[in-house]
C-alpha positions in Angstrom: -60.8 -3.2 -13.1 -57.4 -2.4 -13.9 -56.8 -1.3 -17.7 -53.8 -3.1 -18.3 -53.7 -6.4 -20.0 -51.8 -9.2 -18.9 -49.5 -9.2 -21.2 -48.2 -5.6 -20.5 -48.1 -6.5 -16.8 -46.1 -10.0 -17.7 -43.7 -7.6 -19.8 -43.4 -4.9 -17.0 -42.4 -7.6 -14.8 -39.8 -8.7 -17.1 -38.2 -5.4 -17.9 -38.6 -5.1 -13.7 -36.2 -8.5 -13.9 -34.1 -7.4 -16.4 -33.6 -4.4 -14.7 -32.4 -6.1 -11.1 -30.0 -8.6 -13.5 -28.4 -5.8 -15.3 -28.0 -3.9 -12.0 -26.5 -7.1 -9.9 -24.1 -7.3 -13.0 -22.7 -4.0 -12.9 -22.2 -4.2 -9.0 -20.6 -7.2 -9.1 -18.1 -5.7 -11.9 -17.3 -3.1 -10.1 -16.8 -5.2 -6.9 -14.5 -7.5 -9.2 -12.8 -4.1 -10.3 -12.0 -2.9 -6.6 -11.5 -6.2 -5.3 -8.4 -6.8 -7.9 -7.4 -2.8 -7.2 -6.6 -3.8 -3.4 -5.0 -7.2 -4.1 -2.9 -5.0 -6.5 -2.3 -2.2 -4.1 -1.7 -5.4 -0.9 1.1 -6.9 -3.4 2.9 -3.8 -4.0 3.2 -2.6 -0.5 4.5 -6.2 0.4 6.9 -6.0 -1.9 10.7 -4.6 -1.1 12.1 -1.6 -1.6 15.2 -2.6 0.0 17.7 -2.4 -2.3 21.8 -1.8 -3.4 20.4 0.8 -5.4 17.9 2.3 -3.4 20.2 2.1 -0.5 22.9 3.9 -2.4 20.2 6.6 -2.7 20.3 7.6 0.7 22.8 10.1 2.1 23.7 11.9 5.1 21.2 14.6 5.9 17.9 13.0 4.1 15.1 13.0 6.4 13.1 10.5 8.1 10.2 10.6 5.5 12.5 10.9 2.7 14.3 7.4 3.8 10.9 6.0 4.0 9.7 7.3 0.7 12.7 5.2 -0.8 13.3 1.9 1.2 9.6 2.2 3.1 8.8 1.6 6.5 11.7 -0.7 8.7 11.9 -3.4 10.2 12.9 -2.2 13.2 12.8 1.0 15.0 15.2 2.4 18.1 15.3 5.5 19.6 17.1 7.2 22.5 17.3 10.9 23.6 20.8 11.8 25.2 22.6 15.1 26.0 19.3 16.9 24.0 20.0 14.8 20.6 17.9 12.5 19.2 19.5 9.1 17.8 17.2 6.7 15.8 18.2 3.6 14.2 16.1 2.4 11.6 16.8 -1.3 10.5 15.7 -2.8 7.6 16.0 -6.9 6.9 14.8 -9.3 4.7 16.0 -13.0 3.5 19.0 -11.3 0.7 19.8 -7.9 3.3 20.1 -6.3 6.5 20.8 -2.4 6.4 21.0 -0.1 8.9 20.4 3.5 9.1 21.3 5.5 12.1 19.8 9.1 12.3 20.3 12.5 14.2 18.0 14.4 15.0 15.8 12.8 12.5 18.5 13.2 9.7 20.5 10.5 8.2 24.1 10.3 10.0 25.1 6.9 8.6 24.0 3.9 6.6 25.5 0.1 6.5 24.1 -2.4 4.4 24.9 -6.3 3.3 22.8 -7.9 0.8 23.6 -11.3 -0.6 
C-alpha cells in the first residue's frame, strides 16, 4: 500500500497543475514579447529613409554601404562595366520622391533627387 494519503496525492496533482499554468503563462508572455519585437522591427524597416535631409547627406565619394546605411536599400539597381570602370545607379522611389544615385567604382559620383 502506498503511504501517501489522498489528500497529499490530490494536492501534488494540483501543485503539478499549477505548475503547467504558470509555465503556459510565461511562454506565452514571452511569445507576446517577441511577437510585438518583430512587428516592431517589420514596421521600421518598412518605413523610409528617403529623405531631403538624408539625401543631402550623401556626397561624392561615400561608399555603397554607407549610402545604404542612410537612405537603405533602393528601389532599383543598375550596373554596367565599361573600359574597366564600374557604374552603378542606385534608384530610390516612393509616392513623395524619386532620387537617383549614380556611383563609380562603388563610390558616389552624383546624386539627383525630387521630392514633392
Amino acid at each position: 500500500m502506498s503511504s501517501a494519503s489522498p489528500v497529499a496525492a490530490v494536492y501534488d496533482r494540483r501543485s503539478l497543475c499549477n505548475r503547467t499554468r504558470l509555465s503556459s503563462a510565461v511562454i506565452d508572455r514571452r511569445y507576446r514579447g517577441a511577437l510585438l519585437l518583430a512587428t516592431v522591427l517589420a514596421l521600421t524597416a518598412c518605413s523610409s529613409k528617403l529623405t531631403e535631409e538624408n539625401l543631402q547627406k550623401i556626397h561624392s565619394g561615400m561608399t555603397i554601404d554607407e549610402v545604404k546605411a542612410i537612405l537603405g536599400s533602393p528601389t532599383d539597381v543598375q550596373s554596367a562595366d565599361m573600359l574597366g570602370f564600374k557604374s552603378t545607379s542606385y534608384t530610390y522611389h516612393t509616392k513623395t520622391s524619386d532620387v537617383k544615385i549614380v556611383f563609380l567604382n562603388d563610390k558616389v559620383m552624383s546624386t539627383e533627387g525630387d521630392f514633392k
